[in-house]
N, C-alpha and C positions, 0 to 999 in steps of 0.2 A: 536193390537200391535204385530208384528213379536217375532216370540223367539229370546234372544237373544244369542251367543254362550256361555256363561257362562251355562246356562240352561244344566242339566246334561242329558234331556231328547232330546236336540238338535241333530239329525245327519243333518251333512253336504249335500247339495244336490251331487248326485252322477256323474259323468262325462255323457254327454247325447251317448259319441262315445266310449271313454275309460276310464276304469277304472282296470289301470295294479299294480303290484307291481314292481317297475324299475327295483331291483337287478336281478331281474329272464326274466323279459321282454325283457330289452334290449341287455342284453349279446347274450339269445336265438334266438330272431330276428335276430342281428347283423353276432353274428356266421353262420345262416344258408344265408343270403345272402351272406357275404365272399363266403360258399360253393359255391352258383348260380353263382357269379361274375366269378370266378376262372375256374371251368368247361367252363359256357363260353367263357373265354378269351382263355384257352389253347384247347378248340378245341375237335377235331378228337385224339391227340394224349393221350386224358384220359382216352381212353379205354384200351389200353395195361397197362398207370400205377393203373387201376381200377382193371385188371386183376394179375396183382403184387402183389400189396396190398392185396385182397384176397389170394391168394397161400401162402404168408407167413405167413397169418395169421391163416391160414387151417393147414398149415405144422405145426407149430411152437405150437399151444395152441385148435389145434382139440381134444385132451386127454383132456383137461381143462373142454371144453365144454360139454364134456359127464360127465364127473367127476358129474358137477353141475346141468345138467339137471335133473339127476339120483335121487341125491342130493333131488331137488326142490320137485319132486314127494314124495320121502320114507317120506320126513317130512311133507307132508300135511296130510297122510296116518297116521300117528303116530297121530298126531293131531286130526285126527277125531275119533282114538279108544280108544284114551287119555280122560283122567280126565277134559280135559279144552271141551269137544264135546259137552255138554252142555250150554256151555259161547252163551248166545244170542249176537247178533250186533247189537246193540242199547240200549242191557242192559236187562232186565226181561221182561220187558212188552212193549217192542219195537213191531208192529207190521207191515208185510211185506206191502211195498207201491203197488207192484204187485201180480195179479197172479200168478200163476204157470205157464201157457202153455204163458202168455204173457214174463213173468221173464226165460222160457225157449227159447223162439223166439229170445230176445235179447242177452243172452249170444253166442247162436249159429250164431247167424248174424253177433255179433260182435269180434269175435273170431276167426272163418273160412273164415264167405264172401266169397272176391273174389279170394282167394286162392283154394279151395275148387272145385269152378268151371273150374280154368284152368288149377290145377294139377292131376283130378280126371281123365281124361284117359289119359292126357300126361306122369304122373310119370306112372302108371303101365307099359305101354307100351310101356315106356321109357327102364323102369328093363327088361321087356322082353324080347326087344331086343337085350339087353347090361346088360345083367348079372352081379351082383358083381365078379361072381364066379360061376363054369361051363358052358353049351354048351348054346347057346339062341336059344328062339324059340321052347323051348321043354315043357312038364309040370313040370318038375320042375324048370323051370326059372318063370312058370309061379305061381307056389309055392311063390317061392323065390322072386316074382315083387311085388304080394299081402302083404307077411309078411314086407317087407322093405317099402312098403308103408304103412302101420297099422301102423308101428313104428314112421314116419316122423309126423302122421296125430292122433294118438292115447292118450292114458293116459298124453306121458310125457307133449305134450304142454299146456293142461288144467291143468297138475301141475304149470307149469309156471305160468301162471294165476290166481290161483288159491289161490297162495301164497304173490302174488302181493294186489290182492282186497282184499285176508281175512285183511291183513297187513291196506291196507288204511280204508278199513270199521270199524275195530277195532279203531284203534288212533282216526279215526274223531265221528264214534259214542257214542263210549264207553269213550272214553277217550276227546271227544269236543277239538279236536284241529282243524288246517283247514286241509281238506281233497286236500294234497299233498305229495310228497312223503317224503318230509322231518320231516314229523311229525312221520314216522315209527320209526325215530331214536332217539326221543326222550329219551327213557330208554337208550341210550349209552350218548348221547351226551349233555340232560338237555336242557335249554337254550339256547344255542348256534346252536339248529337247528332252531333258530329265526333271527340268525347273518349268517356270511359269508358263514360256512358249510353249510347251510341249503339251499342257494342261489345254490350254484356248485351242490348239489345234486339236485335241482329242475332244474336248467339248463342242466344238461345232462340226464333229464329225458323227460325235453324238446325235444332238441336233438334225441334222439332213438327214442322218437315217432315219431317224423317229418319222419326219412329215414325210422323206420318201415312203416309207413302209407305212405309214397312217394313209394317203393318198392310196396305195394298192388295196392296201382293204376296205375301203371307202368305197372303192370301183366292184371289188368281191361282191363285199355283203347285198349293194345294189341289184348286185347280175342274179346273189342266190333269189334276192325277196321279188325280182320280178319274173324268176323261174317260177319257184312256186305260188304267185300268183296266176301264170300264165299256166298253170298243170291245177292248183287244187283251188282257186279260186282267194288264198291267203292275200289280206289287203297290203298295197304296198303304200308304207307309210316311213318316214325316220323312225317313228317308236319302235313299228315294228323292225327295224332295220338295226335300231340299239339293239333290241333283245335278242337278234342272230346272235351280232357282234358277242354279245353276254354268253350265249350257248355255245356261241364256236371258240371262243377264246379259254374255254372249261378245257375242249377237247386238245387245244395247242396246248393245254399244260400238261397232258398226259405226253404226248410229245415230247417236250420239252424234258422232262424229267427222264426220259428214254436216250437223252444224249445223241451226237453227231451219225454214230456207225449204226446203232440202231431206229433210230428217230425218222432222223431228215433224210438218211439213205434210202431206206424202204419207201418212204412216201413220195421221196423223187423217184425210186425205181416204179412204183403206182403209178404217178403222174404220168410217166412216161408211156406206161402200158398202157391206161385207161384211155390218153391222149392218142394212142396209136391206133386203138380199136375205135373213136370215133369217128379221126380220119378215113381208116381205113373205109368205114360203114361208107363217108360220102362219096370214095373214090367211087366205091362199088355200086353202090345204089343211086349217086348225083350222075351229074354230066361228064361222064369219066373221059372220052377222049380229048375235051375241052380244057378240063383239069390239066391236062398233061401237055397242050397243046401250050395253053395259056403262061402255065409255070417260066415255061424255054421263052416266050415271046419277053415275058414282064421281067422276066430277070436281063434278056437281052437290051431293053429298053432302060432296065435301071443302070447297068454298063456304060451302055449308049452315052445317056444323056446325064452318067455320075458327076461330072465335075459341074455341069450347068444346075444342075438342080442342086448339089452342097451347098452351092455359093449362092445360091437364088436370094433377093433381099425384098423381094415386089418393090422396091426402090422407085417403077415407075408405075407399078399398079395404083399405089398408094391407098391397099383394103388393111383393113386389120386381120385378114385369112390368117398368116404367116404366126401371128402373136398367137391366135387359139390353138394352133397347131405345132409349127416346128418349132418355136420359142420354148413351147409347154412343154415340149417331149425334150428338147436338149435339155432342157433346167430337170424335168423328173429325172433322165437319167445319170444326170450327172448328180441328183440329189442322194440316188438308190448306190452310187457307187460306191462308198464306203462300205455299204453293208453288201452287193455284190462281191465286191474286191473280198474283202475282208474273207469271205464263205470260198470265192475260189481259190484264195490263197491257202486255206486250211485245207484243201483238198488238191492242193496241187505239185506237190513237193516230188523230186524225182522228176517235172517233166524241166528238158532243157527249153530255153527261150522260144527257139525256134520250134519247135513243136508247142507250146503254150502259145504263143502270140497266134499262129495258123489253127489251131485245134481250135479254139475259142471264136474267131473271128468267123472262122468259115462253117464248123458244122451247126452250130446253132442257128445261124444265118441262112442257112440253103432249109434248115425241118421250118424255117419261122414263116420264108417266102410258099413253101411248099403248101402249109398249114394257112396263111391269111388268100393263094391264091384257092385250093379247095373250099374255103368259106367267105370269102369274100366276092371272089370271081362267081360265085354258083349264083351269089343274091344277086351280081351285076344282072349275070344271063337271065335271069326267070326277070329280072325288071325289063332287061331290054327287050326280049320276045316277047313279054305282057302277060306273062302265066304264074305273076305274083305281085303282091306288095305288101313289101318286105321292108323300103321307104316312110311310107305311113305309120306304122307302127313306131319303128326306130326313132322318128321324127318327136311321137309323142312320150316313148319312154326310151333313151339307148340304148338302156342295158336289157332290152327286152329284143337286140337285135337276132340275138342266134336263136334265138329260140326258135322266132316268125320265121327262118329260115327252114328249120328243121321239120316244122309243119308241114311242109312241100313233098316231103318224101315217106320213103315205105319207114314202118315201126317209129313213128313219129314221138309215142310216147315214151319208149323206152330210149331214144334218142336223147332227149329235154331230160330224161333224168341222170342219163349219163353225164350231161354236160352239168346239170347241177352239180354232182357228186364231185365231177374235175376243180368244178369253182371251187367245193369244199376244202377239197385236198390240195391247192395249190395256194386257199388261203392259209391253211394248218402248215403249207410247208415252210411261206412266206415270214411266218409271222412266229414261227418254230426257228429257223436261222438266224432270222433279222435278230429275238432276243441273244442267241448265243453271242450275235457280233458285237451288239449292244455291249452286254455283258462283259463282254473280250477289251472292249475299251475302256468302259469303267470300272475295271479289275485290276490294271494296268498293264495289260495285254496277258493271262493268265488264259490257257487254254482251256481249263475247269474252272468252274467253281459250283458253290450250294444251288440248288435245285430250284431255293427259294427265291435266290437272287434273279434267275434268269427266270423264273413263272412274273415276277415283279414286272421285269420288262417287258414280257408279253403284253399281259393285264393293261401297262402303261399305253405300247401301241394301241389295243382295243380301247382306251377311251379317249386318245387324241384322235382315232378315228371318228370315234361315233361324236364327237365334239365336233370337228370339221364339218359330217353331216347334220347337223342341228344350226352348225353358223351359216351354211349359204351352200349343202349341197356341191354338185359336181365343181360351177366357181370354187369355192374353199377348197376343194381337194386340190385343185389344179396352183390355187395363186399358194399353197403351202410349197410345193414343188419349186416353183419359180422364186421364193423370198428364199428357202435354202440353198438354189441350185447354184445363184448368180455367186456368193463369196466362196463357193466352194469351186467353180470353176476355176478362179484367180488360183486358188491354193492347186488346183490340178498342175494346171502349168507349173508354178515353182517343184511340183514332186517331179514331173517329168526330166526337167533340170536336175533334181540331186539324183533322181535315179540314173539316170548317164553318170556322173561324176563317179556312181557307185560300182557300175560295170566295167568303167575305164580298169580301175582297180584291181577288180576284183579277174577282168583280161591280162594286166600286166603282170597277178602274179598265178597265174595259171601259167602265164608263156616263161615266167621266172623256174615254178617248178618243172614245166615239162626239161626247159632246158639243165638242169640242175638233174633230172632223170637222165634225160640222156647224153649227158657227161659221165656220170658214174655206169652208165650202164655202156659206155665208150673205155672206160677205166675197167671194168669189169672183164671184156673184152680184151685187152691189152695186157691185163695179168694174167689170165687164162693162154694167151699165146707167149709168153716167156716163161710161165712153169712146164709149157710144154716143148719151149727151146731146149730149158733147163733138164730137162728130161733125156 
């Protein structure tokens, strides 16, 4: 005899394709093809209003954006020297699903990726040629390219992050709600992050991941089609840069269908290898005691001058530098943080506070500087001694920077194909978690679901990327970044807010049961010595 639904032990069978939550699903979906629709219909002339859109949003609330990046970092930092740095994610005897070196593979693959690779001797070289401020082309631009890139790439985005996962790992561990964002709000809002609120917060959490994770592969696919144009002669064009996007996003689906332990694990553990071995290749074969020399000086320098350069506003410069740059990147990473957070919360359960806030902050941080000062610093040095240009190129295509670097040295070829392959695999990783998170929130935070639902998501990323690149190129990636980043930073601050509210707590009753232990374990003591009076 079948159960029947009366049966309290009955669950429903599950959808075999989908199994969404509609209020957050459909809005999300719906919204992001209007986006698709729209760019398509209007064309060629999207990129000047792409480029609008950004400038006003740069001009008008760039003070905003530093305000709260600042913001985002000082309170994870509190938080980990605070009273609550003890609080486990998962509770006391929560213990860690990962390793270590494997739980460090994935935070760094999913956090940097493909950014990582096509910024690391584009922005240097970028700054040094084009200065915020003084002469370019000298050592101290070339000062000045290192510190402002440490900044973009450093502490503050893994605060970003950092504040996002602690935020979802807490409410869904510790507190068993579902692991989405609107469960952060819980302590302001009670109940009602189960109703309407909860919906608009999960859909424009939707949202900024989508043009976060649309912008990173926008920057991939770029890096691959000007790789193998620069190795087999392949024209670099958008068409042919949709059709990557078409071939590679085949490959995320086999991914994808491979789930969290097997999927996204292995590829960040790749990522991580392939990434070690090409460093490694430039330690050995580039300017290696420079490398080493330069790492200790620029990280010294970013120290130095941290506080002047967070708060830096060019206020009296008065260029638009600040807007293309620091503006761009606090709004990308603040856009990416849902789907950051989201991926390190799923992977971070068992660690306490205080080891999560310092683990994340610092080790990605020190391989990020190590990695842009090995390939950024090498292009400085062969520009400044004159035994390259590495500038020129970058100048005419960006994402064609590493490549022009790698040509400098010994096995040049097998060099540009390794770093091809990283792009591949960092785009496959990117775009393999991003759908999980997706998924995760318009599921209504369900840690599974259908196979088909999360290929869906995927799919979706690849053509609001290749949509961006058809409306206005690098502009579109960048002003998608900045129109998600700015209402989601508002909403960061209020989550920092309940998540204190939530630690206070979740502190008072940890000190409730310790003492409640050792009372009884004082009582325990105290009977043990009058049975043995009694004795």
């Amino acid at each position: 005899m079948p159960e029947k639904k009366t049966d309290p032990k009955y669950t429903p069978p599950e959808n075999r394709f989908f199994d969404i939550h509609p209020p957050v699903f459909w809005p999300a979906a719906i919204l992001a093809m209007l986006f698709i629709a729209v760019t398509l219909i209007v064309g060629a002339p999207m990129k000047s209003v792409f480029a609008a859109i950004q400038g006003w949003i740069s001009d008008h609330f760039g003070w905003f954006f530093i305000i709260c990046v600042n913001a985002y970092l000082f309170f994870m930092l509190y938080l980990a020297f605070s009273k609550y740095g003890g609080i486990r994610l998962g509770g006391k005897h929560a213990v860690p699903e990962f390793g270590r070196i494997s739980w460090f593979a994935m935070l760094f693959s999913a956090g940097m990726g493909i950014g990582i690779l096509f910024w690391s001797v584009a922005e240097p070289i970028h700054h040094f040629m084009d200065p915020p401020m003084g002469d370019s082309a000298t050592a101290a631009s070339a000062k000045l390219a290192m510190k402002a890139t440490f900044l973009h790439w450093g502490l503050h985005p893994w605060g970003i992050y950092a504040l996002v996962g602690m935020a979802l790992a807490f409410f869904s561990f510790n507190r068993k709600l579902p692991l989405a964002i609107r469960s952060v709000f819980y302590p302001l809002l009670g109940d009602k992050v189960h109703g309407i609120w909860g919906d608009i917060i999960d859909v424009l959490a939707v949202l900024a991941t989508l043009f976060g994770l649309a912008t990173s592969l926008g920057f991939g696919v770029q890096q691959v089609n000007a790789g193998l144009n620069h190795l087999f002669g392949l024209s670099v064009s958008t068409n042919m840069q949709i059709l990557l996007i078409g071939v590679i996003t085949l490959a995320v689906s086999v991914s994808v269908a491979s789930g969290l332990d097997r999927g996204v694990r292995r590829l960040s553990e790749l990522n991580l290898n392939l990434g070690g071995i090409l460093l490694v290749f430039l330690l050995v074969f580039g300017p290696t005691v420079f490398i080493l020399d330069a790492v200790l000086q620029n990280i010294g320098a970013y120290l130095d001058g941290f506080f002047e350069i967070s708060f830096w506003t060019e206020s009296y410069e008065q260029t638009d530098w600040q807007n293309s740059w620091t503006v761009f990147y606090w709004s990308w990473w603040i856009s990416w943080s849902p789907f950051v957070g989201m991926f390190i919360a799923r992977i971070s359960k068992g660690r306490t506070i205080r080891e999560f806030v310092l683990s994340v902050l610092i080790i990605p941080t020190l391989l990020t500087f190590l990695w842009v000062t090995a390939f950024g610093g090498s292009a400085i040095l062969l520009e400044l001694k004159g035994l390259a240009d590495i500038a020129g190129p970058a100048k005419e295509n960006v994402a064609i920077s590493i490549y022009a670097l790698l040509d400098h040295f010994p096995f040049a070829l097998a060099a540009n194909i390794a770093a091809i392959l990283l792009v591949l695999s960092f785009f496959i990783t990117s775009s393999d978690s991003g759908s999980l998170v997706v998924d995760a929130f318009t599921s209504g935070g369900k840690l599974t679901s259908p196979v088909t639902q999360r290929i869906f998501w995927a799919a979706l990323q690849g053509v609001m990327a290749a949509v961006l690149l058809m409306g206005g190129g690098l502009t579109a990636l960048q002003t998608a970044a900045v129109i998600t980043g700015l209402p989601f930073a508002a909403i960061l601050i209020v989550m920092g807010y309940s998540l204190k509210q939530g630690l206070e707590k979740e502190f008072e009753k940890d000190e409730l049961r310790d003492k409640e232990i050792e009372r009884e374990s004082y009582q325990d003591i105290i009977r043990q010595l009058l049975q043995e009076k009694d004795r």
